[in-house]
N, C-alpha and C positions, 0 to 999 in steps of 0.2 A: 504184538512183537513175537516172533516165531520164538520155540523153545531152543535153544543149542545145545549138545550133551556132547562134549569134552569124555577121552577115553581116562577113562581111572584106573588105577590098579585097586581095585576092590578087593578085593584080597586080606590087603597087606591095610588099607584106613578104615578109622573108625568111620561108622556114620555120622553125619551129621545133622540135624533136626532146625526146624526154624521154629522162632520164637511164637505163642501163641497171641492174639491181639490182646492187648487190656482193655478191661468193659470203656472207658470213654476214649481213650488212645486208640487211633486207625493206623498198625505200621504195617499194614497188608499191603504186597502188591498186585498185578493184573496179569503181569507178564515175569519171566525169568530166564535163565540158563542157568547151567552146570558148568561150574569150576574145579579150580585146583588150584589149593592157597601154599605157599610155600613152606608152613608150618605142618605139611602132610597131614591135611585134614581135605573132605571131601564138603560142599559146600552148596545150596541152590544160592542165588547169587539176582539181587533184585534190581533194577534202577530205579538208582536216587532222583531221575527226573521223570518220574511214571506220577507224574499229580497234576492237578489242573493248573488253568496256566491264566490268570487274570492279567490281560494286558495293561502294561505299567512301565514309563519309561524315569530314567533316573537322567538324572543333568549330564551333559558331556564331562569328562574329568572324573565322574564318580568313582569310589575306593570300597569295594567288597572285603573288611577288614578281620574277619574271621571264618575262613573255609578250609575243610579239612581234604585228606588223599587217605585213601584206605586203598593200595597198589599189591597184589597176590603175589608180585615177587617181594616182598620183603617180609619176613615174618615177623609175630606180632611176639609181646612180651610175656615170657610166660606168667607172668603174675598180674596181667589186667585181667582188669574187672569186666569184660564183655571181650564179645567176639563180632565183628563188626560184617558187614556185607560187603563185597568193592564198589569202590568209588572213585574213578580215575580222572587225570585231567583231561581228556578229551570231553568227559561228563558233565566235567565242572566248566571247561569252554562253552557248551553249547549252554550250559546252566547262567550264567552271567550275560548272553550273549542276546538273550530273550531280553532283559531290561536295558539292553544297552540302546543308545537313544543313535547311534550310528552304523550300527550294525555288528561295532569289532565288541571281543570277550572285553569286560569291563577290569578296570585294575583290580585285583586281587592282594592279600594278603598269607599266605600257607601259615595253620598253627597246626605246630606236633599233637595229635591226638593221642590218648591216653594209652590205647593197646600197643602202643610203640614204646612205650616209657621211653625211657632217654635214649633210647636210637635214630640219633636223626637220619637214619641214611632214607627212607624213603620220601622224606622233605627235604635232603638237599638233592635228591635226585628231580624232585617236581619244580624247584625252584632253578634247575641248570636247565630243563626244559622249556619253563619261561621263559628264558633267556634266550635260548634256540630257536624257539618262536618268533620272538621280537612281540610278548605279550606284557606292553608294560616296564616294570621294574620289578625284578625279582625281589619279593621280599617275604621273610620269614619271622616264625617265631618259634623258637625251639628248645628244648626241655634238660634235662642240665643234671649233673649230680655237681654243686658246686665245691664240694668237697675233693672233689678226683677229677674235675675238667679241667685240664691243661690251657696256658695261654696262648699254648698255638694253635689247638683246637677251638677256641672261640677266634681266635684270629679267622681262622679255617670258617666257620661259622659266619662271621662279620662279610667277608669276601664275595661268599655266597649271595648273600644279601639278607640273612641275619640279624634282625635289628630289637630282638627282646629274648627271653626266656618267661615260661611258665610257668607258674603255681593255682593246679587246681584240685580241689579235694572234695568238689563238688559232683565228681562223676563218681567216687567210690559209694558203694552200697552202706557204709559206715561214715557215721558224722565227728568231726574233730573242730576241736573247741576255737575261740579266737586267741587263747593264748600260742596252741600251737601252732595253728596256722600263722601268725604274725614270725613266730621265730622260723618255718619254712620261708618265708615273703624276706625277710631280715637275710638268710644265709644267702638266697639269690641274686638281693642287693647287693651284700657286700663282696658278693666276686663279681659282678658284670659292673659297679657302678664307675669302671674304668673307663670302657668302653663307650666310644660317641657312637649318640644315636639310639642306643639302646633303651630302654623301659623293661618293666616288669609287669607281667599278665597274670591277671589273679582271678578264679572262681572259685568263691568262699563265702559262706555265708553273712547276710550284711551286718550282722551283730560286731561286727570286728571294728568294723567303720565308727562304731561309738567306743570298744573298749579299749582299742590300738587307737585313738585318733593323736595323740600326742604323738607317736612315732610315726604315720604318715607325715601330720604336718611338718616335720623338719626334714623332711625328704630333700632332695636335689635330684633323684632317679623319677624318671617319671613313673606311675601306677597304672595299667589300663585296666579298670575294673568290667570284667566281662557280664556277659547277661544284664544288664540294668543294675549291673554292681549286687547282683546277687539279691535285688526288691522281689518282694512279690506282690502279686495282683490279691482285690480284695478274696475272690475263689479260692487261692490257696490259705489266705490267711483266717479263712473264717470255714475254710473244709466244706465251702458249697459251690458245687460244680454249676451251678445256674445262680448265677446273682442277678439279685436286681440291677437295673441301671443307676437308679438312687443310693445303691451302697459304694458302686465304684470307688468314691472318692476317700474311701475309709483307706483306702492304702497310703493316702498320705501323710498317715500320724505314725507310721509302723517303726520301729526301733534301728536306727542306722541311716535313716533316709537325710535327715538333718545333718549330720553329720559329712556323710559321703558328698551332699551339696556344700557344706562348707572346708571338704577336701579340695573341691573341684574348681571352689573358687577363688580361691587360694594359688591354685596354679600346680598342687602336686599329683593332681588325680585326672585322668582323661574315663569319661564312662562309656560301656558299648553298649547302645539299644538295638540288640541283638536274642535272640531264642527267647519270643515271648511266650512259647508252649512252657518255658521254664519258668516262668514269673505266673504263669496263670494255667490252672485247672477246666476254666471255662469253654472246652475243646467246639461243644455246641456252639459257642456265639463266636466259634475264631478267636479266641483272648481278647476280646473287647472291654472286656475291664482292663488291661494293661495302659488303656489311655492314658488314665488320668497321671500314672507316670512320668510318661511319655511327652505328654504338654508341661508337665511341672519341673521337670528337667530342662527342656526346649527355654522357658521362659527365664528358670532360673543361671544356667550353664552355657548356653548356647556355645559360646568360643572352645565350649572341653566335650563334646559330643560326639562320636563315630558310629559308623552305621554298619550292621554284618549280618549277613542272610542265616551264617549258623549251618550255612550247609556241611554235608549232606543231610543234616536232620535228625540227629543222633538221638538215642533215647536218654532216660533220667535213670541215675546212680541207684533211686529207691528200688526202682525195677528191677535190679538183678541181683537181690538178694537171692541165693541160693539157685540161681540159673548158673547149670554148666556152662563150664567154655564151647564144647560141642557145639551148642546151641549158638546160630548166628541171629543176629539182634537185628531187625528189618527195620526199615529210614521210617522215620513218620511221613506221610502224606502232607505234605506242606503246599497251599498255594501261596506262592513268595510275594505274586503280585497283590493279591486280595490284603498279604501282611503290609505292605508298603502302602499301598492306600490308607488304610490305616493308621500307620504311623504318620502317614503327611498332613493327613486330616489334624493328627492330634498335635504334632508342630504350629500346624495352621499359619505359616509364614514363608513364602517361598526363600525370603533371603536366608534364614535358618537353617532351612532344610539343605540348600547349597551351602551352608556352610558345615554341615553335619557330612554331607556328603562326598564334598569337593576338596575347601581350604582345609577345616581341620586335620584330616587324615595326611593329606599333603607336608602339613606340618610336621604330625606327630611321627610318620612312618619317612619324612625327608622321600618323596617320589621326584627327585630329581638327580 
């Protein structure tokens, strides 16, 4: 892909630097251009779909239920924790459009990613584009100060196609407890759980899932707990980046896991098996230990299951301890189809998997 060089006023912006690889994380790309982000900063600028591409078709009807827009006209927040590369939806069309089993971009989901903080304008701008398209059903999830969010603003929100808010504390470089995280999740609840349709999106560590479980379960709002609800694979949990095949299964004793399955079953919790580079360390073997998860969810939840690419690919909260914002944070190398295989394998049930894919999401996000 040819280089493009965009005129800058050099001058007057800082430089800008891109992030260096971590020894087992690959967020290098092959190809690039030069931008100009609206936060007047000067920018090389990667594509999120520069990765291999294992062919992999998903069921007609499927629902891509967590994808993000990083758009250069809208500036990011000053107090996020990273500075992100673009990621637009013409990107993310042709991105869905590879798994799609008919050729059209597949239904999508747009979630506010975190250097936006509560600005939704460049996801209501991506979701009124959907619409312009005729790509589906516009629908969102979007991020909130629910103390100062007006109800004609989530009106405003809802219209849109609007159908949750977020609580994630999983991207910051800094870890926060389950108490506090529950009273974030609590105040979100209590001003959206008006609103039909709506849910609450949560990336939080799964310890919560056992200490909060009494306040889940009397829920009536629903929960979508992101990344496999915050599990991790035996790699992360035993700090070895090449596990055996024979330890795999050790992730199923881990603290929250019981729990978050008897949230699910219950009926107040929907899980996303979605960013297994988050759940697993194992970067060598593709996250292969994330299976055993993956089938023990499948077996136990089936009916509360949703499925999300996680695109663009975003990196981990740990990593940007003490990285400038200058520094733009490059997409991991993800082959999506290789990750799908994967996970179908470990469903091992095609009716399941249509239902992970197809009915569930339908449900939960109303695509009609």
């Amino acid at each position: 892909m040819a280089l493009l060089t965009a005129l800058l006023p050099l001058s007057t912006l800082p430089l800008v630097a891109r992030a260096a690889p971590t020894a087992a994380r690959v967020f290098s790309r092959q190809s690039a251009n030069t931008t100009t982000r609206s936060n007047s900063t000067s920018a090389t600028v990667y594509d999120p779909n520069d990765s291999p591409v294992t062919p992999f078709k998903l069921p007609l009807g499927s629902a891509d239920t967590h994808v993000h827009l990083f758009n250069p006209q809208f500036p990011y927040a000053a107090n996020r924790s990273y500075t992100p590369s673009n990621a637009t939806l013409d990107q993310l069309r042709e991105f869905t459009t590879q798994y799609s089993a008919d050729g059209n971009p597949i239904q999508v989901v747009l979630v506010q990613p975190s250097p936006y903080g509560k600005d939704n304008s460049a996801l209501l701008d991506g979701l009124k584009r959907i619409k312009k398209q005729n790509w589906g059903i516009p629908r969102g999830i979007a991020v909130i100060d629910p103390a100062k969010v007006t109800d004609k603003e989530l009106h405003d929100l809802h219209v849109a196609g609007v159908r949750g808010v977020r609580v994630n504390t999983e991207s910051a470089a800094t870890s926060t407890s389950s108490e506090e995280n529950t009273a974030l999740i609590k105040a979100a609840v209590d001003r959206i759980k008006h609103m039909e349709g709506w849910a609450v999106q949560v990336y939080v560590a799964p310890s919560i899932w056992r200490d909060s479980y009494d306040y889940f379960a009397n829920l009536t709002t629903p929960i979508i707990a992101d990344h496999y609800g915050g599990l991790k694979a035996v790699s992360t949990l035993t700090n070895n980046t090449s596990p055996s095949a024979d330890s795999y299964d050790q992730a199923l004793n881990q603290t929250g896991l019981a729990e978050l399955v008897e949230l699910a079953t219950s009926g107040s919790v929907y899980i996303k098996l979605s960013g297994v580079y988050r759940a697993s360390t194992f970067d060598s073997g593709y996250w292969a230990d994330v299976a055993p998860l993956t089938s023990h969810l499948a077996k136990s939840v089936p009916g509360r299951l949703i499925y999300a690419s996680d695109w663009p690919h975003t990196g981990a909260g740990k990593d940007r301890a003490g990285r400038p914002l200058s520094v733009i944070e490059q997409f991991r190398v993800v082959d999506q189809g290789k990750v799908l295989q994967s996970q179908y394998d470990a469903v091992n049930s095609t009716s399941v998997w249509k239902r992970i894919m197809v009915s569930n999401p339908r449900k939960l996000y109303r695509f009609h």
